[in-house]
N, C-alpha and C positions, 0 to 999 in steps of 0.2 A: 441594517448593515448587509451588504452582498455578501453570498454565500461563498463565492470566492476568494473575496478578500481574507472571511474569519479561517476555512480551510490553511489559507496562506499565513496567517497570524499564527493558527494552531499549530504549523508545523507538523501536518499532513502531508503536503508538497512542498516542495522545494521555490517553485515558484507560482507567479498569480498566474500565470500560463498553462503550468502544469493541470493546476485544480481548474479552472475553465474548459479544459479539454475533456478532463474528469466526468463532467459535469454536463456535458456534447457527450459524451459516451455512455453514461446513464451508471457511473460507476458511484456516484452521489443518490442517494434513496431520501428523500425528505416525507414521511411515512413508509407511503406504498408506491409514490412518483419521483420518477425518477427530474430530479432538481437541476433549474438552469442558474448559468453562474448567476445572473443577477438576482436572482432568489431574495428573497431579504431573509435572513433567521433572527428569531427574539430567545432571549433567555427561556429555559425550559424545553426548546425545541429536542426533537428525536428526532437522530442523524444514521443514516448506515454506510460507512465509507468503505471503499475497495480502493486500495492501494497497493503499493510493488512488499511493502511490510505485512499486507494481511489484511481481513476485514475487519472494522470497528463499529459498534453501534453503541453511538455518545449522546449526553443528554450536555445541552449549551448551561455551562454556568455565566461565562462572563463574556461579551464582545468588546472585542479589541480591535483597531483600525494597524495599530504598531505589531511588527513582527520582531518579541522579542527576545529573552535567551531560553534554552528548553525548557528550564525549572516554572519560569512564567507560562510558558505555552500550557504548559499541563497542568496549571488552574485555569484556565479558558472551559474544560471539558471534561466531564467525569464518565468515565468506560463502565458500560452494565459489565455487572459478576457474568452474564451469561455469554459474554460478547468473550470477557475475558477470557474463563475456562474452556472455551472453544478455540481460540486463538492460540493459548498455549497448549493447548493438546495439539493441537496442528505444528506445531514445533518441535514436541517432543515426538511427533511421528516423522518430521521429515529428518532429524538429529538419527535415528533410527534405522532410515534405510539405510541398505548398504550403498557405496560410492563404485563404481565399476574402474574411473578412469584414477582413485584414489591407489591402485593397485600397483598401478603402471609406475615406472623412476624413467627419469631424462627421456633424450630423444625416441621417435620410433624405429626400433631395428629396422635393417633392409627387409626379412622379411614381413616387419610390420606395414611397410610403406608399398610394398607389391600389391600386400590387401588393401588397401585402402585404396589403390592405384586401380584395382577391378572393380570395387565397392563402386565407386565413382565414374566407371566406365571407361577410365583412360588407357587399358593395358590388357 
């Protein structure tokens, strides 16, 4: 089965488009090579995907051609413990920074928009 297609099944991407592009950008790791869509993967393969959600590094339990509801997708794929603890620390660190723009309420005042207006070079 192509590698893009199971990506698209797994509900990794959103679309077979998306994970092809993926895959053209070397954001799909099939070992230590980086994987073209037409790839074939078999059960047991070791996967490292980069996606807009995070990195994953999955081991293939099951392919599937049908993309179907999430609870199926995720027996398609079992996530290493180390893949996982890493992904969620990176969540709990970004949960953690501060928000700069979380500060601010409604519009920007005039004199917000003067700065901004120099910022940009317009004034």
């Amino acid at each position: 089965m192509r590698i893009d297609k199971w990506l698209w099944a797994a509900r990794f991407f959103k679309t077979r488009a998306l994970a092809s592009k993926a895959c053209e950008l070397g954001r799909i790791l099939f070992g230590e090579l980086a994987a073209k869509p037409s790839r074939e993967v078999r059960v047991g393969d070791l996967l490292r995907i980069k996606n807009d959600s995070g990195e994953y590094q999955v081991n293939v339990l099951v392919l599937s051609e049908m993309r179907g509801p999430a609870a199926v997708a995720q027996t398609l794929f079992r996530e290493t413990d180390a893949s996982r603890e890493l992904r969620l620390r990176l969540i709990e660190e970004r949960k953690s920074m501060p928000h700069s723009e979380a500060d601010r309420e409604g519009k920007p005042s005039k004199r917000d928009r003067r700065e901004i207006d120099r910022f940009r070079g317009r004034g």
